[in-house]
Residue frames relative to the residue before (quaternion, step in Angstrom):
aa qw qx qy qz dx dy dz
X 1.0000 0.0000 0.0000 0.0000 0.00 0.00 0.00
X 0.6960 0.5378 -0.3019 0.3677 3.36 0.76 -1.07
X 0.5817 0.4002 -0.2594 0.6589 3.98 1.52 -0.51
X 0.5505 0.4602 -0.6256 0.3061 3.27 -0.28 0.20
X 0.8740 0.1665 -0.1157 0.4417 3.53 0.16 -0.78
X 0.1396 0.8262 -0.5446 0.0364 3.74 0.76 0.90
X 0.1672 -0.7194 0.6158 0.2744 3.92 -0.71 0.42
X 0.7745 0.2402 -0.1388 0.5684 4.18 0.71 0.01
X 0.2554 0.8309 -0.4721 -0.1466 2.91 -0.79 0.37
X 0.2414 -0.8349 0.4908 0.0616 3.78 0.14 0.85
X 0.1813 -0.6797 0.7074 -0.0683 3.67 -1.59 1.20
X 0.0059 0.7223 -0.6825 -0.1115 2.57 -2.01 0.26
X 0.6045 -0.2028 0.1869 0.7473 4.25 -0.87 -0.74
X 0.8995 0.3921 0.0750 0.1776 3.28 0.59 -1.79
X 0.7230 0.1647 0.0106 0.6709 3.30 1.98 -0.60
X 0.3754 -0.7034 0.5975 0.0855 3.15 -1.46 1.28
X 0.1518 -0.7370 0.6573 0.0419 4.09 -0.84 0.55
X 0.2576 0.6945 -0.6703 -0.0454 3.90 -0.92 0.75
X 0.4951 -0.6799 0.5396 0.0380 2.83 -1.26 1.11
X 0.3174 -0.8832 0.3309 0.0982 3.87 0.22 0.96
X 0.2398 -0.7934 0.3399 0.4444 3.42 0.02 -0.11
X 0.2597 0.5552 -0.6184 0.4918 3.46 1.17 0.89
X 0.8504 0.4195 0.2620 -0.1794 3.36 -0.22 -1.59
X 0.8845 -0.0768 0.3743 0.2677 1.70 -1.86 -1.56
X 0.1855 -0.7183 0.6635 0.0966 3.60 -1.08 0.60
X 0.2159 -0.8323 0.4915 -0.1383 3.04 -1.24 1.55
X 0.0687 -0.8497 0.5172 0.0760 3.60 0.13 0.76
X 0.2347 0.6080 -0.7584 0.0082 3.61 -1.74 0.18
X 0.4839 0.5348 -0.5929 0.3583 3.28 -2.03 1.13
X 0.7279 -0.2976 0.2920 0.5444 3.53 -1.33 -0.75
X 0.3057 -0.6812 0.6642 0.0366 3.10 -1.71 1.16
X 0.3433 0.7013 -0.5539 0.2891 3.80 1.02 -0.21
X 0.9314 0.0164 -0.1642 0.3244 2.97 -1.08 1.38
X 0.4032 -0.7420 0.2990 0.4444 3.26 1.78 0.26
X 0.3562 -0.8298 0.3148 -0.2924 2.89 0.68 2.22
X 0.7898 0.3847 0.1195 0.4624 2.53 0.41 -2.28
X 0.8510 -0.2010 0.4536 0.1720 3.05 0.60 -1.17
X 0.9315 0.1258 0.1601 0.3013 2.58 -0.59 -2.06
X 0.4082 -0.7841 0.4097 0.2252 3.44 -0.05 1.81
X 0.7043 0.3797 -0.4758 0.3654 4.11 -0.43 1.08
X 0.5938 -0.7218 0.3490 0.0682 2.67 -0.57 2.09
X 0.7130 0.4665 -0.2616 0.4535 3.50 1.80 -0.49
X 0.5196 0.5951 -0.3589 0.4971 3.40 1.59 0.10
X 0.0470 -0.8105 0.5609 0.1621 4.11 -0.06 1.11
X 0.7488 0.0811 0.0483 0.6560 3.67 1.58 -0.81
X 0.2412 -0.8180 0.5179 0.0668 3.44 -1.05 1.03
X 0.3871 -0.8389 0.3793 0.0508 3.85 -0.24 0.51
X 0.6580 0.2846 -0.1415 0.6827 2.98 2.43 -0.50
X 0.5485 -0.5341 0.4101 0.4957 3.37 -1.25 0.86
X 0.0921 0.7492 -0.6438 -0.1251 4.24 -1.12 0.34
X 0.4467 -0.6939 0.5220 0.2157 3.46 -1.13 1.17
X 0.4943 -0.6457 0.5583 0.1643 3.43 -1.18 1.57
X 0.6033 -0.5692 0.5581 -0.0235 3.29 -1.48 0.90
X 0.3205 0.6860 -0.6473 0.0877 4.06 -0.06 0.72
X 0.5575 -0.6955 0.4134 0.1860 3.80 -0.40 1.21
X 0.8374 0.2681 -0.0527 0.4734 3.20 0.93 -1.77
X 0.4683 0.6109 -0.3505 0.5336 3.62 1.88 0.14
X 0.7639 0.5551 -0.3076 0.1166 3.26 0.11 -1.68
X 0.6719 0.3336 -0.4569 0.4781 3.74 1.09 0.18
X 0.5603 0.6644 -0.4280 0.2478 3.37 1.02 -0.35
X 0.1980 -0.8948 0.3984 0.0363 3.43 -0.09 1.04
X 0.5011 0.5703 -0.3547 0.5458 3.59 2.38 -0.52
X 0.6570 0.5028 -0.4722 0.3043 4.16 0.66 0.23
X 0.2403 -0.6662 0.7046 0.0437 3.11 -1.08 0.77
X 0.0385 -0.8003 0.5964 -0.0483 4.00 -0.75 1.15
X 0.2024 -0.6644 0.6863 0.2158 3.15 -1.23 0.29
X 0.1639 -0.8008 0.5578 0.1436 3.78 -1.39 0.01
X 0.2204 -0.6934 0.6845 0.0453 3.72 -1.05 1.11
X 0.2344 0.6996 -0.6379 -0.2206 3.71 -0.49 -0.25
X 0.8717 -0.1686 -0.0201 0.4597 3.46 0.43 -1.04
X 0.4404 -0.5572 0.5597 0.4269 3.74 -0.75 0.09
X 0.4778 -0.6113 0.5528 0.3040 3.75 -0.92 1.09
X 0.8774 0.1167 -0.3525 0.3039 3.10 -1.45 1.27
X 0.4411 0.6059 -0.5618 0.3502 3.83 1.08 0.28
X 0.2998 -0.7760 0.5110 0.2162 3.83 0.85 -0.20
X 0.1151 0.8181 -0.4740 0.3045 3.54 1.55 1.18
X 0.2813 -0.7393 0.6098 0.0489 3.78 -1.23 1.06
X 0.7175 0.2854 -0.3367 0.5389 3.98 0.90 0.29
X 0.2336 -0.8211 0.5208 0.0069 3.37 -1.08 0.26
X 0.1877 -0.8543 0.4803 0.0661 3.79 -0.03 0.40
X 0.0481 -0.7960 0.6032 -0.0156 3.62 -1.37 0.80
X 0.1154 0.8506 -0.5086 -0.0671 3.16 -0.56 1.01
X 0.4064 -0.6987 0.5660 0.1625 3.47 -1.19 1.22
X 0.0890 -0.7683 0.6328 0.0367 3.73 -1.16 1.03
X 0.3717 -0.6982 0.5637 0.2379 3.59 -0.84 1.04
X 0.4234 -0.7504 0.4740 0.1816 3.21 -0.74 1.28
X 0.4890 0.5641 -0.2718 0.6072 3.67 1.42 -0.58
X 0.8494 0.3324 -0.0906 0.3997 3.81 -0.45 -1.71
X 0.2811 -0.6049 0.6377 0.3852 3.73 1.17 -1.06
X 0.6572 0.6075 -0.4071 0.1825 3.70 0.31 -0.75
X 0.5227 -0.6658 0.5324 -0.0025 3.30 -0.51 1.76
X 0.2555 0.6373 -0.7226 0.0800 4.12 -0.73 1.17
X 0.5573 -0.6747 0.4840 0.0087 3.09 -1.53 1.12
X 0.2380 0.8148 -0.5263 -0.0494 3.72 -0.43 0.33
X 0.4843 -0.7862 0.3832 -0.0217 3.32 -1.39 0.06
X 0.3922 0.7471 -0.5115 0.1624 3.87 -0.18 -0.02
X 0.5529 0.5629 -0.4933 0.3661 3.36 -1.92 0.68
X 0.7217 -0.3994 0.3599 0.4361 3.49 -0.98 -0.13
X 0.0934 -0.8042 0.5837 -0.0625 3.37 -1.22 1.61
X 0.3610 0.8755 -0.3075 0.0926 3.50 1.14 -0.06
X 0.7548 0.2903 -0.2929 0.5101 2.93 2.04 0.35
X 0.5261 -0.7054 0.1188 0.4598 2.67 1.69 0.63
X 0.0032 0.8994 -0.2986 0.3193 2.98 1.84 0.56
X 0.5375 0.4952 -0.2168 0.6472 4.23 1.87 -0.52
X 0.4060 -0.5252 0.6214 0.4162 4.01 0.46 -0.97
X 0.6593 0.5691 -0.3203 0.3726 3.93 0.95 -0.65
X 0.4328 -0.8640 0.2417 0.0888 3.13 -0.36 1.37
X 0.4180 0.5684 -0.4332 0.5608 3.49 1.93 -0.01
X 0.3847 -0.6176 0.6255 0.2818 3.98 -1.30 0.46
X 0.1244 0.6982 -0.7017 0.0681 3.93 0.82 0.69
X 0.2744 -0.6355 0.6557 0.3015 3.53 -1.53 0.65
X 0.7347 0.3471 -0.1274 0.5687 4.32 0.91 -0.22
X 0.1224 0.8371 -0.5261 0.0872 3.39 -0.55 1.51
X 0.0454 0.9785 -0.1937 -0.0541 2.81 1.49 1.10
X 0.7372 0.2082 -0.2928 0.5722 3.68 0.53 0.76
X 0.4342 -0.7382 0.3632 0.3669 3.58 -0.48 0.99
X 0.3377 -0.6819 0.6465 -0.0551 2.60 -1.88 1.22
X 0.4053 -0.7289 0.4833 0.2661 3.75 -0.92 1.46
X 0.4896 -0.7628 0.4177 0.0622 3.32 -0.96 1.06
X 0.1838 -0.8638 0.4494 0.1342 3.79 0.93 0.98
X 0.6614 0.4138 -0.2659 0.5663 3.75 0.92 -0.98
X 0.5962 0.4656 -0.3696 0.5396 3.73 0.26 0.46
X 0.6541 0.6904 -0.1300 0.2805 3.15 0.56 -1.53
X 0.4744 0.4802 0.0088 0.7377 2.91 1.61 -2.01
X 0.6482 0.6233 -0.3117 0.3069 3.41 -0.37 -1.13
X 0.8457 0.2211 0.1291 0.4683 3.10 0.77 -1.79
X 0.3331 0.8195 -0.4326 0.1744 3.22 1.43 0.24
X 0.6556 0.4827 -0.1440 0.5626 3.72 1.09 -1.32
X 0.8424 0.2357 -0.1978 0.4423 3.73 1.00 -0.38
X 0.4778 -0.6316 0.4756 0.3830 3.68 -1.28 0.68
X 0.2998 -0.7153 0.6198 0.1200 3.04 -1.04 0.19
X 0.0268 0.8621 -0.5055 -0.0226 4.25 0.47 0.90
X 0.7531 0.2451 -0.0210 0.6102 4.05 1.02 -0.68
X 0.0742 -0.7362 0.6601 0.1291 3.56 -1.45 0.86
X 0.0838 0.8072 -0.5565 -0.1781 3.79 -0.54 -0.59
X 0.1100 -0.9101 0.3813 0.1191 3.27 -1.01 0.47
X 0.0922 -0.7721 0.5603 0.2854 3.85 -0.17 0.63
X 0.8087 -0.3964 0.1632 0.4029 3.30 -1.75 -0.27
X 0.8219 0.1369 -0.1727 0.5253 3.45 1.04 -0.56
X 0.6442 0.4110 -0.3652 0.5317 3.80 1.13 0.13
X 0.3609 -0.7764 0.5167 -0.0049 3.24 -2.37 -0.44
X 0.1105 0.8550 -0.5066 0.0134 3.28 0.55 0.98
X 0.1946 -0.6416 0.7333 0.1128 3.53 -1.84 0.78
X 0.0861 -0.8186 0.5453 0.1585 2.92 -1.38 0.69
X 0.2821 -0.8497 0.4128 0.1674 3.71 -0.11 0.94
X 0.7475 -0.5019 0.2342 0.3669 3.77 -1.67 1.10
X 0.7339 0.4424 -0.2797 0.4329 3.73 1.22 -0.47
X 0.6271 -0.6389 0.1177 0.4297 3.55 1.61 0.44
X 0.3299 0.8319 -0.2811 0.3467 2.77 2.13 -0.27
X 0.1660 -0.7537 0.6261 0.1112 4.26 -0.98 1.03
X 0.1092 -0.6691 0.7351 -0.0089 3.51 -1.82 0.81
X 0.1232 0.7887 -0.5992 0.0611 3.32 -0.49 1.22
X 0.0023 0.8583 -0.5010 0.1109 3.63 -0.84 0.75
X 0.5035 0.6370 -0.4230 0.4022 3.78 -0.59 0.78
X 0.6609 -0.2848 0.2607 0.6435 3.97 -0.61 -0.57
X 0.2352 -0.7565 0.6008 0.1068 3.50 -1.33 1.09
X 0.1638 0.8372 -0.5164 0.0747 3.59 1.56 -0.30
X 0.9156 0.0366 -0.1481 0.3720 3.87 0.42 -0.45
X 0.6189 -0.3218 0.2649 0.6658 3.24 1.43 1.09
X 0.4467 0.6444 -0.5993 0.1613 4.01 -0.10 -0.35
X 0.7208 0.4649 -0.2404 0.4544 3.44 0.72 -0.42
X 0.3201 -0.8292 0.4033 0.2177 2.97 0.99 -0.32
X 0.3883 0.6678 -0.3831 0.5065 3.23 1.60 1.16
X 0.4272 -0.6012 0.4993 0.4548 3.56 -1.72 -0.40
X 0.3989 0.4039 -0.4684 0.6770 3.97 1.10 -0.43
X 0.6346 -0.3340 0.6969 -0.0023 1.38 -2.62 1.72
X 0.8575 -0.2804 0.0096 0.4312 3.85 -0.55 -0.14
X 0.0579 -0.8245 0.5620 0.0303 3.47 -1.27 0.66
X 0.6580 -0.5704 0.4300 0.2385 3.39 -1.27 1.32
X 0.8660 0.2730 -0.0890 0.4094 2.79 -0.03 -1.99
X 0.7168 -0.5522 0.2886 0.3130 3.84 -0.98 -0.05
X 0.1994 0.9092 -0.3491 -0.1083 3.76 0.24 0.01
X 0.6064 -0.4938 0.4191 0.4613 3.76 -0.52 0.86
X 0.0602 -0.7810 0.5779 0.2291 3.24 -1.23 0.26
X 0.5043 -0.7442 0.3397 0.2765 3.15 -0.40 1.52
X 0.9126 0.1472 -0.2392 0.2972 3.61 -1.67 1.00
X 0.2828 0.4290 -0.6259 0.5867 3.07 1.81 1.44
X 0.1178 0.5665 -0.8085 0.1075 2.71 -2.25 0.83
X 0.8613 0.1858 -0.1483 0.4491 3.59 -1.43 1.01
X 0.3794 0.6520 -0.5637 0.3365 3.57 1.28 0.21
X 0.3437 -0.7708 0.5353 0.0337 3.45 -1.48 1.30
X 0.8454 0.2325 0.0136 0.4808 3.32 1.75 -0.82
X 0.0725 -0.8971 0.4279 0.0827 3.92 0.35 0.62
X 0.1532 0.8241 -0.5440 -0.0385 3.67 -0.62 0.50
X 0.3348 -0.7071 0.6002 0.1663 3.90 -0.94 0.67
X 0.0400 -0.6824 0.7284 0.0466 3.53 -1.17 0.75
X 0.8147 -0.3739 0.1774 0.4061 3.83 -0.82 0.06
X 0.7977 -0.0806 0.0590 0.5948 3.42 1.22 -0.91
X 0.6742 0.3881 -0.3145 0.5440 3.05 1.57 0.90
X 0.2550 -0.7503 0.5718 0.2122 3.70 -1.35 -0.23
X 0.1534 -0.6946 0.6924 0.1203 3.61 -1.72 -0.24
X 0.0769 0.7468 -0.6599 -0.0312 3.14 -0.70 1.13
């Protein structure tokens, strides 16, 4: 029942995402490092479709979200969701999965964020801008906003960010994109 009527659906090496048209957002696959999702530390991989958990969302019935987690093959361990008020436009971020390069915007180096968590430094971040594409590689992040505009952040070790620091939290434009329409993450690289 739950596949029959999926309005999103999102992959990685290791984890499937379907987005319901209630909804709801549904994970199954590898939980390592809270991957998936799903907030018990004894669950390493799940076999059934289980419905993720957003604390401060779940009565709110005016959001309307879209979902990136990963671009198949970057073999990425975090994963991002972002809810858009369909009224306000206003755009909140969450998170879960492996941050150890900070590679979330979240500023502890947890290696296991296992149930998603709302992302305040994004949030803020992104208040004045849309946000229309995520991608993830294994240890960075790129957004790509409605005016064509890229933000990439996490470990820069090979230029992935397109910065001169080695790793950054917070989000930063990368300078002399403009008009990009499409964003993708590969492990230690990208394509816009």
């Amino acid at each position: 029942k739950l596949c029959q009527h999926p309005s999103l659906i999102s992959y990685g090496d290791d984890n499937i995402f379907i987005q319901t048209m209630n909804n709801e957002i549904y994970g199954i696959g590898s939980n390592y490092a809270g991957s998936c999702g799903i907030d018990d530390s004894k669950i390493s991989q799940t076999h059934q479709f289980t419905k993720l958990k957003f604390k401060d969302l779940e009565s709110n019935s005016g959001n309307k979200f879209y979902i990136d987690v990963k671009s198949k093959g970057t073999n990425s361990q975090h994963s991002f969701v972002v809810f858009k008020n369909t009224v306000t436009n206003e755009q909140t971020f969450h998170f879960f999965g492996n941050n150890g390069y900070q590679q979330m915007g979240y500023i502890s180096r947890e290696r296991c964020v296992p149930s998603p968590q709302r992302a305040f430094v994004l949030t803020q971040f992104f208040q004045h801008t849309q946000i229309i594409q995520i991608s993830t590689g294994r240890r960075h992040s790129l957004f790509l906003s409605s005016i064509g505009r890229v933000y990439g952040f996490g470990n820069n070790s090979f230029g992935q960010c397109g910065m001169r620091v080695c790793e950054n939290i917070r989000p930063q434009e990368i300078p002399d994109f403009g008009d990009i329409v499409e964003i993708s993450c590969g492990p230690y690289h990208n394509l816009c």
